[in-house]
C-alpha positions in Angstrom: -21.8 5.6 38.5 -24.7 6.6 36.2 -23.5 7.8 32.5 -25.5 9.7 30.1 -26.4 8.5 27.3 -24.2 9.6 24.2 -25.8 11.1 21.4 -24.6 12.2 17.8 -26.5 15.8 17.0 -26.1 16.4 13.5 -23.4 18.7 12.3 -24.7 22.5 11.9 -22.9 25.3 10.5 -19.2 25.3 8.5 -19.5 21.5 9.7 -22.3 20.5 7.8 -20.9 22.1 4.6 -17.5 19.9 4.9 -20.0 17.0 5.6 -21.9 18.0 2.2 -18.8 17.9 0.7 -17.7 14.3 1.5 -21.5 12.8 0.8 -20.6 14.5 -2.8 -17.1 12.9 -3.1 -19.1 9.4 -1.5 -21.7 9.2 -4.6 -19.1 10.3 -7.0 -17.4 7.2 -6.1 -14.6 9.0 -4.5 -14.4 7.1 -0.9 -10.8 7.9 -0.4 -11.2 11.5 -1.2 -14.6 11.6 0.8 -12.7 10.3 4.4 -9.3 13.1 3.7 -12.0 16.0 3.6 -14.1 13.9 6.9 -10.4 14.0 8.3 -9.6 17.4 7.6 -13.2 18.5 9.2 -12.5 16.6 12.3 -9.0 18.4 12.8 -11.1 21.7 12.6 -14.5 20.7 14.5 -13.2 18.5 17.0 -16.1 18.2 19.2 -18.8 17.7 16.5 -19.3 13.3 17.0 -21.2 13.1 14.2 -17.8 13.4 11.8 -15.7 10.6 13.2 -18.9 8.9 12.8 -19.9 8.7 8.7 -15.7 8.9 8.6 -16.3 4.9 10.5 -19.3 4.2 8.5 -17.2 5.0 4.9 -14.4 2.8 6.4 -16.4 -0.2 7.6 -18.7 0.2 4.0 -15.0 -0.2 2.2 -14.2 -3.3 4.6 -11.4 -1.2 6.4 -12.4 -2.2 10.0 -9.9 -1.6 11.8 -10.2 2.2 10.3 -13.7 2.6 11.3 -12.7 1.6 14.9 -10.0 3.9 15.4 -11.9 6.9 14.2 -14.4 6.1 16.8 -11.7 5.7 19.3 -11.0 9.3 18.5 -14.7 11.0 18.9 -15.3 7.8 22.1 -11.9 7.7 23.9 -13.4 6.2 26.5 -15.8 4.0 25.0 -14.5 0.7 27.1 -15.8 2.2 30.2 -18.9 3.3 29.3 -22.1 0.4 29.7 -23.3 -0.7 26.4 -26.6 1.0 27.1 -25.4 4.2 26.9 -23.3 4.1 23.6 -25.7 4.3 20.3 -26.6 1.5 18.7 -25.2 2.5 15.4 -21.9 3.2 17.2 -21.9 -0.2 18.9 -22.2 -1.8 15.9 -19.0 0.1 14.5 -16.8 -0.2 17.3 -17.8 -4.1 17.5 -18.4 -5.5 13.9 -17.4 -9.0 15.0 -21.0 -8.6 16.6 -22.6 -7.3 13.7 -21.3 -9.8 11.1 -23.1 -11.9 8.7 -22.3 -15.7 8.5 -20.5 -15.1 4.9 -18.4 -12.1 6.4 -17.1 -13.9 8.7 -16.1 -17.3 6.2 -14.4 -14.5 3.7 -12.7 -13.2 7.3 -11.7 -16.1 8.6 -10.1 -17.0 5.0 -8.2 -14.4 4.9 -6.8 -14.7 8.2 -6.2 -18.3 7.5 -4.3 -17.3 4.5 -2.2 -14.1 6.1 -1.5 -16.6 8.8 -0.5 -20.0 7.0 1.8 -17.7 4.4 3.6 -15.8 7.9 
């Protein structure tokens, strides 16, 4: 089975405003508020990728993995059966961060979990 290759066009229209809106909240400091209007977006532009996308990227940049990979999940519902050669770089490294992480993220990680689990 041969799959296309996925691609993430840029937003256009009423989209890219919404997008506009959440870089704004983003360099105001406002992450929290920047992902509810990234959320609302997606509930209005469903097929435009590119808004589950920056929603992963503001997760992931605020350590909220988990997050990141479930709004993926929404935009790539089928990202487990696709080959790796034909999901995005950028989206690779989003869905699979263990992949992706430094040396030091991963002793801070691996603390925590100690931690969580040694206090269960």
């Amino acid at each position: 089975m041969n799959h296309a290759p996925v691609v993430i066009p840029k937003p256009g229209g009423p989209a890219a405003v919404a997008v506009e809106r959440a870089r704004q909240l983003l360099a105001a400091g406002l992450p929290e508020q920047a992902i509810a209007e990234l959320r609302f977006a997606s509930t209005r532009f469903r097929q435009d990728k590119a808004i589950p996308f920056l929603t992963a990227r503001i997760q992931q940049n605020s350590g909220n993995y988990l997050a990141s990979i479930a709004a993926l999940a929404r935009a790539f519902p089928a990202y487990a059966l696709l080959p790796a050669a034909s999901i995005p770089a950028q989206v690779s490294e989003l869905l699979f961060p263990a992949l992706t992480l430094t040396w030091f993220e991963a002793a801070r990680l691996r603390t925590v979990w100690t931690r969580s689990w040694s206090s269960a």
